[in-house]
N, C-alpha and C positions, 0 to 999 in steps of 0.2 A: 557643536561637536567637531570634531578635528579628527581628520585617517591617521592613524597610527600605523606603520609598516615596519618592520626589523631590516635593517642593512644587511640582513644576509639573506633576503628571500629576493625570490626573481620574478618581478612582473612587468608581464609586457603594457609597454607605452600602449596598447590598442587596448588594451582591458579599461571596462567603464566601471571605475570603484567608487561609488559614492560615498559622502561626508560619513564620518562618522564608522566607519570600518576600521577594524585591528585585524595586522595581520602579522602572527607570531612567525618566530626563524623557522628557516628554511622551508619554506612553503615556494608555491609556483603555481603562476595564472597568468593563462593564452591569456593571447591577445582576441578571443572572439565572446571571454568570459563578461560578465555584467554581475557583481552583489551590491547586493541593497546597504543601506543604511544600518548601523547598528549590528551589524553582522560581525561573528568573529572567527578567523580561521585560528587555533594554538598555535600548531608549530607542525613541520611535515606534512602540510597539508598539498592536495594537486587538482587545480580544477584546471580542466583540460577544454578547448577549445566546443564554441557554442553552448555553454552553462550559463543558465541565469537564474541565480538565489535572491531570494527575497529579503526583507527587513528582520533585524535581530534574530537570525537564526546562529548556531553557534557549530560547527565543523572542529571535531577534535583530532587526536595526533594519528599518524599516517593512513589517511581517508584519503580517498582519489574518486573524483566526481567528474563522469564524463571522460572517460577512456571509452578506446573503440569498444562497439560491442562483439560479444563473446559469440558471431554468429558465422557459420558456410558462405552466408548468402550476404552479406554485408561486404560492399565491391566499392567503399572510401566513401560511399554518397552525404549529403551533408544532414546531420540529426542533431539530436537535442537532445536536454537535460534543463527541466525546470523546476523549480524545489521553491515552493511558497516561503509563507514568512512564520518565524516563531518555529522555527523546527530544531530540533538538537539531533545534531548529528555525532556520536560517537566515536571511539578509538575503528581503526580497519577497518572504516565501511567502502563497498564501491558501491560504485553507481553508475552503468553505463550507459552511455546514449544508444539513439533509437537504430533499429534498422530499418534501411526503406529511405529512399528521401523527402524532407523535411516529416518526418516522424519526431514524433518525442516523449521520451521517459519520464514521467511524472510524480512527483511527491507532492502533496500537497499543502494547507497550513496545519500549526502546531502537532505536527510529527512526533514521536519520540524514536528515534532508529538508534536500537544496542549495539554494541560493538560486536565486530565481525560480522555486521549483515554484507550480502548483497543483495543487490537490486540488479536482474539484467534488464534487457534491451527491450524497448516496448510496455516496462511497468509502470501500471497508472494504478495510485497509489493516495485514497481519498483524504479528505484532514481529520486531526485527532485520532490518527492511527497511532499504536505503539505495536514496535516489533523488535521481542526480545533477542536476548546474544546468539550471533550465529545461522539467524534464519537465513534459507533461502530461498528468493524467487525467482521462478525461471523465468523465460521469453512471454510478454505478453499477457502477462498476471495481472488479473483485476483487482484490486481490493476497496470495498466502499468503507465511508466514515464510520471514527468511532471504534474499530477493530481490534482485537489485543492476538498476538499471536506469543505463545510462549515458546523458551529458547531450543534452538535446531529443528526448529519443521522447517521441512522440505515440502516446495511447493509446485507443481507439475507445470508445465508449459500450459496455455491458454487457457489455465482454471481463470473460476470467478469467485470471488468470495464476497458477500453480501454486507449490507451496516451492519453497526451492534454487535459484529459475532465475536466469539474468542474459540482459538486454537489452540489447543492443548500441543504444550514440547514436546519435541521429541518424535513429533509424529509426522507423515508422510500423507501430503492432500491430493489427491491424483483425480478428483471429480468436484464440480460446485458446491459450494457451501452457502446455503440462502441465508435471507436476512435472518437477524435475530437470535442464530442460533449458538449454543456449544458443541463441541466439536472435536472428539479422541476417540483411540483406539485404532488396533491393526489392523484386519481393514475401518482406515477413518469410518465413523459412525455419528452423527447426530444424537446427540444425548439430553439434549433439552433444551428449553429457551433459558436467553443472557438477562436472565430478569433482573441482576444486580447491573450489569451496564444499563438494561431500559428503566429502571427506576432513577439510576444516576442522570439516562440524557433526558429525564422531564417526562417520560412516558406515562399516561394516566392509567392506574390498578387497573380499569375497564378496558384499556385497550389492550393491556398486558394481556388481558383474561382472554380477550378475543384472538388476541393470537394464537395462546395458547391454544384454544380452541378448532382453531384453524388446524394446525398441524395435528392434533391430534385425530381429526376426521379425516386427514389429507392421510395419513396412515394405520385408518383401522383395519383391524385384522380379519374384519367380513366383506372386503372386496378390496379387487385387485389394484397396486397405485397406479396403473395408466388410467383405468378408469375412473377413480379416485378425483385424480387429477382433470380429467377430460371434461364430469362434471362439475369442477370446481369452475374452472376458466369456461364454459357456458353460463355460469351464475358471477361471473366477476364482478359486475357491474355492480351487484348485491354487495358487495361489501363494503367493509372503512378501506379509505387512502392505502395505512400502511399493508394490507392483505392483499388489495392492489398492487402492492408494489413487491409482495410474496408473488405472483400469481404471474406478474409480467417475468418475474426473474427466472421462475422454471419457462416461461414459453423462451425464453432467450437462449436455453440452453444447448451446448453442441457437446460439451462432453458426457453430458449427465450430471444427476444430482447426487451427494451424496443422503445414501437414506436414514431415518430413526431408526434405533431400539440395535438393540446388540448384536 
């Protein structure tokens, strides 16, 4: 394979571009930039100093990856922007590096990011996420594999959102979202499990059921969810792996969860 570059884009001699990269007009990349192999930027593209893209990922028209971040407290220190491989990046997305020194903003592999997302400062961003047109994430936004958010949610500084879930557009996340779930409505509400995502990533009927299960004892309407919850995580160890990994995510919690049912 052979770099392909347009005579009208500008990249710095300290950028490490390897074999097999196209990069369409007017594009521009520091010199502290590194893409992988197979990688394509179109045209108008900007990655900005300390970004490093992975293999055949694909950055379309005026996307800017690794501009300062959007933060008070960010005083020039040096961050990051790492974006795995096989990701498609779309028309106007940003993406800014971390705050904090050596921090860094995270995407992971086969991404799908719609156009006009951003991404700010601190977002670590699991693989085979997709995130439709227009979302965004604030400062510090967790999100695990596998996730689908549909277009313009908005998403609060330091949520977490868990694997497997989907976000309903349009809507506004301002507390955690645990694994597996669905997830809309004015105030955000949990409205069920992703059982068409857990069937897609390989999830067996039996474990579906258990989940299911799970949540629905973790929100019955004959006692309270602290307590709910308090006896669940004394019985953790009772469970499968993935309820485990429900039961770890509410103890992790600092903003709160969001809850089921309307």
């Amino acid at each position: 394979m052979s770099t392909k570059i347009h005579p009208s884009s500008v990249i710095s001699p300290q950028a490490e571009i390897e074999d097999g990269v196209n990069i369409g007009p007017f594009c521009y990349v520091d010199g502290d930039a590194k893409i992988g192999s197979g990688t394509e930027l179109t045209s108008f593209v900007s990655v900005h100093g300390h970004v490093t893209i992975g293999k055949n990922c694909k950055i379309c028209e005026h996307s800017s990856i690794g501009g300062d971040p959007q933060d008070h407290g960010y005083k020039g220190e040096t961050s990051y922007v790492k974006i795995g491989d096989n990701t498609l990046i779309r028309e106007n997305v940003t993406i800014s590096r971390a705050s904090g020194e050596g921090n860094s903003t995270i995407v992971g592999n086969d991404c799908f990011i719609m156009e006009g997302v951003h991404l700010a400062h601190n977002v670590v961003v699991g693989d085979y996420v997709t995130i439709a047109n227009k979302v965004g994430l604030s400062g510090f936004v967790q999100v695990g594999s596998h996730t689908v958010f549909g277009g313009m949610a908005g998403v609060h500084q330091f949520v977490r959102i868990g694997e497997y879930c989907m976000i309903g557009g349009l809507y506004r996340v301002s507390k955690d979202v645990p694994h597996y779930t669905l997830a809309s409505g004015e105030p955000l509400r949990l409205t069920g499990l992703n059982k068409i995502g857990l069937q897609r990533g390989g999830f067996e009927a039996g474990t579906i059921r258990e989940i299911y299960r799970f949540y629905s004892n973790l929100y019955r309407k004959d006692m309270r969810f602290t307590d709910a919850l308090n006896e669940t995580i004394a019985r953790k160890s009772e469970y499968i792996p993935e309820i485990q990994k429900i039961i770890e995510f509410y103890e992790g919690t600092k903003r709160g969860v969001t809850f089921w049912g309307i």
